[in-house]
N, C-alpha and C positions, 0 to 999 in steps of 0.2 A: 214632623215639626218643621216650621220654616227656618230659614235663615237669620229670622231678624230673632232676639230674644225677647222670651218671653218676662213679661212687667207683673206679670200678677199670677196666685197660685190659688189651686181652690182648697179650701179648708171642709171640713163636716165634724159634727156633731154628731157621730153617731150615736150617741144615746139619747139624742132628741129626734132622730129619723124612724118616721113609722113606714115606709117604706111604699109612699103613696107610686115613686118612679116619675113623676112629672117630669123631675131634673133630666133624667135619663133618655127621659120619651122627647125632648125637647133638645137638647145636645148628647148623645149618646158615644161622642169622639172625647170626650169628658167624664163624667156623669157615669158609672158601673153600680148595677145591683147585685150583689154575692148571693147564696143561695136562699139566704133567711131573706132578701129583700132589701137588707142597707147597703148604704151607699156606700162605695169607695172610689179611689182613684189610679188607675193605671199606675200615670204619671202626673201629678198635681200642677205643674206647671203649664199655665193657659196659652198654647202658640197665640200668635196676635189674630191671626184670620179667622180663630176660635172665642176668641174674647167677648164679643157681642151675643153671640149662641148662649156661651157659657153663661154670661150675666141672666140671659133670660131665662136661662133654666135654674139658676139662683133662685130668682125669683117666683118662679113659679113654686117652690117648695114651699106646701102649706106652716111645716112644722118651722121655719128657717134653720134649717138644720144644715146646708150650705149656703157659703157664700167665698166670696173673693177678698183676695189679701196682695198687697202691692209684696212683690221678692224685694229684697233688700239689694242696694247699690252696689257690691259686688258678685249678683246673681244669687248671691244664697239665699234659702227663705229668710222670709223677715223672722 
């Protein structure tokens, strides 16, 4: 992760993830499939030079079963 901190964290739904892996295929330094195919997170926290990758693999999830959430003002999740 860089040095600057990270603003936004990713969330999932996993019981709305059918385990299409778009997210994954599209930012993979994010985005992890477990062995059934949903999604998780490493580390939820978006370094910023990941931020745009991430959103795009947001988006690409058919199910919208992730997406992005701003951390709260003293770093912690919102």
């Amino acid at each position: 992760m860089s040095s600057e901190k990270a603003q936004f964290k990713a969330v999932a739904d996993r019981s709305r993830c059918c385990g299409y892996g778009l997210c994954a295929t599209i930012c993979p330094s994010v985005y992890k499939l477990d062995a059934d195919g949903l999604v998780y997170f490493d580390d939820a926290r978006i370094p910023p030079e990941l931020e745009e990758e991430a959103r795009e693999g947001a988006a690409a999830c058919p199910a919208e079963a992730v997406w992005l959430e701003p951390i709260g003002a003293q770093g912690n999740p919102a």
